[in-house]
C-alpha positions as CSV (number, residue, x, y, z in Angstrom):
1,X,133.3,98.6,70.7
2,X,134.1,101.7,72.9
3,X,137.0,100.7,75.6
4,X,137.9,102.7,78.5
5,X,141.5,102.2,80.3
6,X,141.2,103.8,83.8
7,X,144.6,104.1,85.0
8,X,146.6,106.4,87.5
9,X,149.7,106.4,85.2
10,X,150.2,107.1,81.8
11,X,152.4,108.3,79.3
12,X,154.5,111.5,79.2
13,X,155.3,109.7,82.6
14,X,157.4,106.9,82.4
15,X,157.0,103.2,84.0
16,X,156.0,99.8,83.7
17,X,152.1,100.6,83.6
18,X,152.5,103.4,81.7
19,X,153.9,101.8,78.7
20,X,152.3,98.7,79.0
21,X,148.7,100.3,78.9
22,X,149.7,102.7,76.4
23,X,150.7,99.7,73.7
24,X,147.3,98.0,74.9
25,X,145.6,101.3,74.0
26,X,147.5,101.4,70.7
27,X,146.7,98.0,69.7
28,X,143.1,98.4,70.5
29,X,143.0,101.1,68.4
30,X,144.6,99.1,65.0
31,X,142.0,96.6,66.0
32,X,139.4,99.2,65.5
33,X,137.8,99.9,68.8
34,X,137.2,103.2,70.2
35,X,139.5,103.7,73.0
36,X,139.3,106.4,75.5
37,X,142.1,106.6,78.8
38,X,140.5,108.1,81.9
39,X,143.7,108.9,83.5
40,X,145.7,111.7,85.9
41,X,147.0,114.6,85.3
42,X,150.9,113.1,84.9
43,X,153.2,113.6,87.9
44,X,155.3,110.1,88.2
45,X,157.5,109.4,89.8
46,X,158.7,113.1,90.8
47,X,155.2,113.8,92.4
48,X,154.7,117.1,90.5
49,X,152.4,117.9,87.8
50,X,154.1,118.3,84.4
51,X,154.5,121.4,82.4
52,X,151.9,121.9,80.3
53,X,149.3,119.8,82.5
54,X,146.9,120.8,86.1
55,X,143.8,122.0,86.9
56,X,140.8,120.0,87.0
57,X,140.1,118.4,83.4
58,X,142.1,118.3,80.2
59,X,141.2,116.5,77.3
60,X,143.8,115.4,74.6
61,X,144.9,113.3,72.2
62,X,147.9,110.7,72.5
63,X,149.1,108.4,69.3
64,X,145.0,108.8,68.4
65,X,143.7,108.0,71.4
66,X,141.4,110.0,73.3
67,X,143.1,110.9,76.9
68,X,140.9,112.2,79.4
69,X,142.8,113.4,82.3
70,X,141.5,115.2,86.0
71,X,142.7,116.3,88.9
72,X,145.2,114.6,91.6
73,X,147.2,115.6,94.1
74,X,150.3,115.0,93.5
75,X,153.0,113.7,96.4
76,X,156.6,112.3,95.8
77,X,156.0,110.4,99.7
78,X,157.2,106.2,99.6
79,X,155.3,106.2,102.7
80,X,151.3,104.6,101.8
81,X,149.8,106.6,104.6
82,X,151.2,110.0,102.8
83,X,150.1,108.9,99.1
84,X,146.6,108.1,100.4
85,X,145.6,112.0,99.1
86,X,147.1,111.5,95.9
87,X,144.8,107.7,95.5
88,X,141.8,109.2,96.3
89,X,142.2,112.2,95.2
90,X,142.2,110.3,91.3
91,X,139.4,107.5,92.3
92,X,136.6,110.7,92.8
93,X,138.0,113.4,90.2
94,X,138.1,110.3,87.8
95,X,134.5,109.1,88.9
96,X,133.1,112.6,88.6
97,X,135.2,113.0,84.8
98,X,133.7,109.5,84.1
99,X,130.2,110.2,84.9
100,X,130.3,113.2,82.9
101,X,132.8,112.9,79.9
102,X,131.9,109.3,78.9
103,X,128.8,108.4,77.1
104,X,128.2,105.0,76.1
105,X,131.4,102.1,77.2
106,X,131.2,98.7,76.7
107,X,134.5,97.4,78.5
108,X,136.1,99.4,81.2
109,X,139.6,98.2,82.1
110,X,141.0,99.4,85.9
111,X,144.0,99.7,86.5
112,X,145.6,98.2,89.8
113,X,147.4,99.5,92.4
114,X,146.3,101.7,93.3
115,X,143.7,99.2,94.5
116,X,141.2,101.8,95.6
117,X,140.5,103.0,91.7
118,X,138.4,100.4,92.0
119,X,135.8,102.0,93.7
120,X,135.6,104.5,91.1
121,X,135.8,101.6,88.3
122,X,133.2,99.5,90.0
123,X,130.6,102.4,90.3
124,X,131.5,103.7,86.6
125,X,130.8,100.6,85.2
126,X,127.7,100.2,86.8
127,X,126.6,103.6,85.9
128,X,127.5,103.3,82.3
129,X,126.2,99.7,82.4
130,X,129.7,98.1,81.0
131,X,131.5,95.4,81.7
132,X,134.4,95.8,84.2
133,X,137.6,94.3,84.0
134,X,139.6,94.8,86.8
135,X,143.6,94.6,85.4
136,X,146.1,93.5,88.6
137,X,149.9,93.9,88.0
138,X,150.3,93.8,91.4
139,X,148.9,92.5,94.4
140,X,147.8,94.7,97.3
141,X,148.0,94.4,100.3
142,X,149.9,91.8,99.7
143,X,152.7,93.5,98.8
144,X,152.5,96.2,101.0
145,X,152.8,93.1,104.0
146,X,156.1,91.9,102.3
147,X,157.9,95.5,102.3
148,X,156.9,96.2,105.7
149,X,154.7,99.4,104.9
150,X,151.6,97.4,106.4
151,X,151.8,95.5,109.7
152,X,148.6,94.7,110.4
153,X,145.9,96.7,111.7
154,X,143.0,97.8,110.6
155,X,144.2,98.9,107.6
156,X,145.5,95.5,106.4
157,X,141.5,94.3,106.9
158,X,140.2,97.1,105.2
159,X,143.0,96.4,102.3
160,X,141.7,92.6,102.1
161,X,138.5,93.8,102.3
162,X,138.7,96.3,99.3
163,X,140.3,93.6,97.8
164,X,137.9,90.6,97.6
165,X,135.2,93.4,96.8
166,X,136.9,94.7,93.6
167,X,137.5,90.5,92.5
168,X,134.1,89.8,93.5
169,X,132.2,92.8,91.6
170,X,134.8,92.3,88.3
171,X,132.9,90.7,85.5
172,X,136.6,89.3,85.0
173,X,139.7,89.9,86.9
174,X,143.2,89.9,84.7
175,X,146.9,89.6,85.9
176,X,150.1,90.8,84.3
177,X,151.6,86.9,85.9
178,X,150.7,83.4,86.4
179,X,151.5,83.3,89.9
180,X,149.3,86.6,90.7
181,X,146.1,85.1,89.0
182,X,147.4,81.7,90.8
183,X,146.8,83.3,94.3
184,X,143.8,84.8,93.2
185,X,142.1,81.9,92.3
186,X,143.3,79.9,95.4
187,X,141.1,82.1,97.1
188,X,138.9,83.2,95.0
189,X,137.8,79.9,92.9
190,X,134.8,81.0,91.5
191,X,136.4,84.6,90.0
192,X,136.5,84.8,86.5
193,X,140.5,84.7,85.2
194,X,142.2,86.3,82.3
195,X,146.1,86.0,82.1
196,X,147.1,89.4,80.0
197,X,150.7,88.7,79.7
198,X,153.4,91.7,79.3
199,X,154.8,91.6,75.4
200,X,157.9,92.8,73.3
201,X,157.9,95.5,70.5
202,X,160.3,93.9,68.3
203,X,160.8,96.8,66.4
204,X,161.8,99.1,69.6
205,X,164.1,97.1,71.8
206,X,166.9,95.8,69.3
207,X,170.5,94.7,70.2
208,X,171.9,98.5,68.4
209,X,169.5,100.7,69.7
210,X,171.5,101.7,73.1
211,X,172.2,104.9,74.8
212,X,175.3,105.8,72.8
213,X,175.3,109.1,75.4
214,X,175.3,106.7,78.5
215,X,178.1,104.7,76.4
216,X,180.3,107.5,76.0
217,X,179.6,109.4,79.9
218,X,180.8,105.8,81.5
219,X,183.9,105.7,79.2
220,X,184.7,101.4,78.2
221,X,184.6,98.9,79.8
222,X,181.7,96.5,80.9
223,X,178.3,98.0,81.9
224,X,176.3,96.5,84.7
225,X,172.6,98.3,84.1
226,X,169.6,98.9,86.3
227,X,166.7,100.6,83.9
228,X,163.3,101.1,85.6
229,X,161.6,102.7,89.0
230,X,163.7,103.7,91.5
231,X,161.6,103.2,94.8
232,X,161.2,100.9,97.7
233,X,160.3,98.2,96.2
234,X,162.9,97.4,94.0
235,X,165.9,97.0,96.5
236,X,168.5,99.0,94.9
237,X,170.7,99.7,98.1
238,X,171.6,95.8,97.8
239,X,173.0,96.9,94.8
240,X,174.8,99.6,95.9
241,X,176.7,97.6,98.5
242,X,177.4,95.1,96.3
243,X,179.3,97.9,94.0
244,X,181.3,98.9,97.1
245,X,182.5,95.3,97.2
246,X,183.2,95.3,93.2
247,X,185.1,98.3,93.3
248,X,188.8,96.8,92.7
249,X,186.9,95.1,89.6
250,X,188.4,96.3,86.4
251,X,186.6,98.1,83.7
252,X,183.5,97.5,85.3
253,X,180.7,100.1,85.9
254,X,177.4,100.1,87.8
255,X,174.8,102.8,85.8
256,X,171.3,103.3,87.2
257,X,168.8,104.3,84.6
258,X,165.4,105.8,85.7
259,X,163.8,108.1,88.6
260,X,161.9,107.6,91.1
261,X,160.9,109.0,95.1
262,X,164.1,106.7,96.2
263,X,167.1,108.3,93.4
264,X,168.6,111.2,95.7
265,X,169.3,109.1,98.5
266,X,170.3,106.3,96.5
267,X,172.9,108.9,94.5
268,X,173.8,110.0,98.1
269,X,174.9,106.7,99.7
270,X,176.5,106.2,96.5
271,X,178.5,109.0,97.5
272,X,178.8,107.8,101.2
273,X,180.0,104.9,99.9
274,X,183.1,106.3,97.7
275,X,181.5,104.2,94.9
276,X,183.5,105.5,92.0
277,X,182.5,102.4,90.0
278,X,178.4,103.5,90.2
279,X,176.9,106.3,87.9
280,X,173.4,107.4,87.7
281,X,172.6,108.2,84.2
282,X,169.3,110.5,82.6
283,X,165.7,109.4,82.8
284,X,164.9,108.6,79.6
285,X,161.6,110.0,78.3
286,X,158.5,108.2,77.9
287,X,158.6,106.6,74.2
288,X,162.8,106.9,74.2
289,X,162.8,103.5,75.7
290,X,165.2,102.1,72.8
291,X,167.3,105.1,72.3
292,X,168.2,105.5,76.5
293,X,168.4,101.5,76.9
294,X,164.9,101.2,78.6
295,X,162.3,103.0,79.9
296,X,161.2,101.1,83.0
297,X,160.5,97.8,84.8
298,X,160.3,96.0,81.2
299,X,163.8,95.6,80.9
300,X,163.1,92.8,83.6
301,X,159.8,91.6,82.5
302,X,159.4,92.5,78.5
303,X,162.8,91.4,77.2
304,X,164.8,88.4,76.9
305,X,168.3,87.4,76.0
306,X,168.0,87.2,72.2
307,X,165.5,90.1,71.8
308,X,168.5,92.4,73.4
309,X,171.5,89.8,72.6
310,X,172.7,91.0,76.0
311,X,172.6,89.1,79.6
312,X,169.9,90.0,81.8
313,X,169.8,89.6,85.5
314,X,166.2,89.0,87.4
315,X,166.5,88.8,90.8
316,X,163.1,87.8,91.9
317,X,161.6,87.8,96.0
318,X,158.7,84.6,95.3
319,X,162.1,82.7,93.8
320,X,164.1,83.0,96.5
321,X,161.4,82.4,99.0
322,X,160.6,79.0,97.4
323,X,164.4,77.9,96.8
324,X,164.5,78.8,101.2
């Protein structure tokens, strides 16, 4: 069975998708299926195209998967109004790469957000007469309404309107949570569900595979650590005041794995702040997950307290909003 992953992000770049649908592609692969990723031309989270990468189409091969990547414009913007070149740029260079580069595919797996790809998945599956499954990690506009990017508008309408299209056409509609396939169905009750749960590599993530670099730069002592995105979604300036109040706290330090559009302003209130206690350590490299502590949002969503043997802190928006 041939099995296409259409997807913004993917490995070099780093992230929670990225790795996630890179082991999916893997695994298919062991399994053996044909698997092909229709993806961008890798610029995340920095919003420039890599070394090596750019122009219009480059085919290549990735752990001996076949990685078809096109053109996108690339922007390092938090704003969603500004990214909107970069989205569609991607859903009609990867329509046009699909329509042209793929021959015969039997599952074709979307990738959202963004949520417009799924104009480009919905036609490419029809044109290539495969059955589209249309992958949400995260729900949009949703979202978008709870970090105050979206007010209202037309733009929210069109949002939900793109949105109950993409569920609607879907011969089956996945979630990386229970709660997101939960909302779906409440309004959407006759969509067909599939609940495609994150997972642990065992064999990666291990209590003695941390960053003895990062051990060393923030001398002894006990290590407080953020690994994954840093952007507006994830809240970090909470964190940063809450160092400034932690400061007289002995032998404890604050380290901030990752990148992202949000890291040199973060690094600069930090600075603003006269947080000595806080240190912003290297992005670790897509497939170094184990050897720089972690690679992304997993550390939150993949890993639990024996897998690592260490404590691990969620702090989660839906939770608090229930426990209000």
């Amino acid at each position: 069975m041939h099995v296409v992953l259409h997807t913004q992000y993917y490995p070099p770049e780093i992230g929670a998708p990225q790795a996630r649908l890179s082991a999916l592609a893997r695994g298919l692969k062991e399994r053996g299926h044909i698997v092909t990723v229709l993806t961008a031309m890798p610029n995340y989270p920095r919003g420039v195209i890599y070394p090596g990468y750019g122009g219009l189409l480059k085919e290549e091969e990735r752990d001996g998967v076949r990685v078809l990547r096109s053109w996108i414009y690339p922007t390092h913007s938090v704003s969603p109004f500004r990214r909107l070149p970069a989205y569609l740029s991607f859903v009609f260079s990867s329509l046009i790469a699909g329509l042209f580069h793929l021959k015969t595919v039997d599952i074709l797996i979307t990738e959202s957000p963004p949520l417009f790809l799924g104009l480009a998945g919905y036609l490419l599956s029809r044109t290539k007469r495969a059955r589209w499954i249309f992958n949400v990690s995260d729900l949009w506009p949703e979202s978008a309404i709870r970090l105050g990017v979206i007010h209202g508008g037309w733009s929210l309408r069109l949002g939900y309107k793109l949105e109950a299209f993409c569920y609607r056409k879907a011969w089956c509609v996945s979630g990386q949570s229970r709660e997101i396939l939960e909302s779906i169905r409440a309004r959407f009750p006759t969509v067909r569900t599939y609940h495609l749960s994150n997972g642990a590599d065992t064999a990666l993530f291990t209590p003695d595979r941390y960053s003895l670099r990062l051990r060393h730069e923030v001398v002894s002592g006990t290590i407080a650590l953020y690994a994954g995105l840093h952007g507006l979604a994830q809240g970090l300036e909470q964190v940063l005041l809450a160092a400034q109040r932690l400061v007289d706290v002995p032998h404890l330090k604050i380290a901030f794995v990752g990148d992202g559009p949000l890291k040199r302003s973060l690094m600069e209130q930090a600075r603003a702040l006269g947080s000595g206690n806080v240190f912003f350590g290297p992005t670790p490299l897509s497939g170094d997950a184990g050897r720089a502590c972690t690679n992304g949002r997993e550390a939150a969503q993949w890993l639990d307290e024996k897998l690592m043997a260490k404590k691990i802190i969620a702090v989660y928006q839906q939770a608090v909003e229930r426990n209000a």
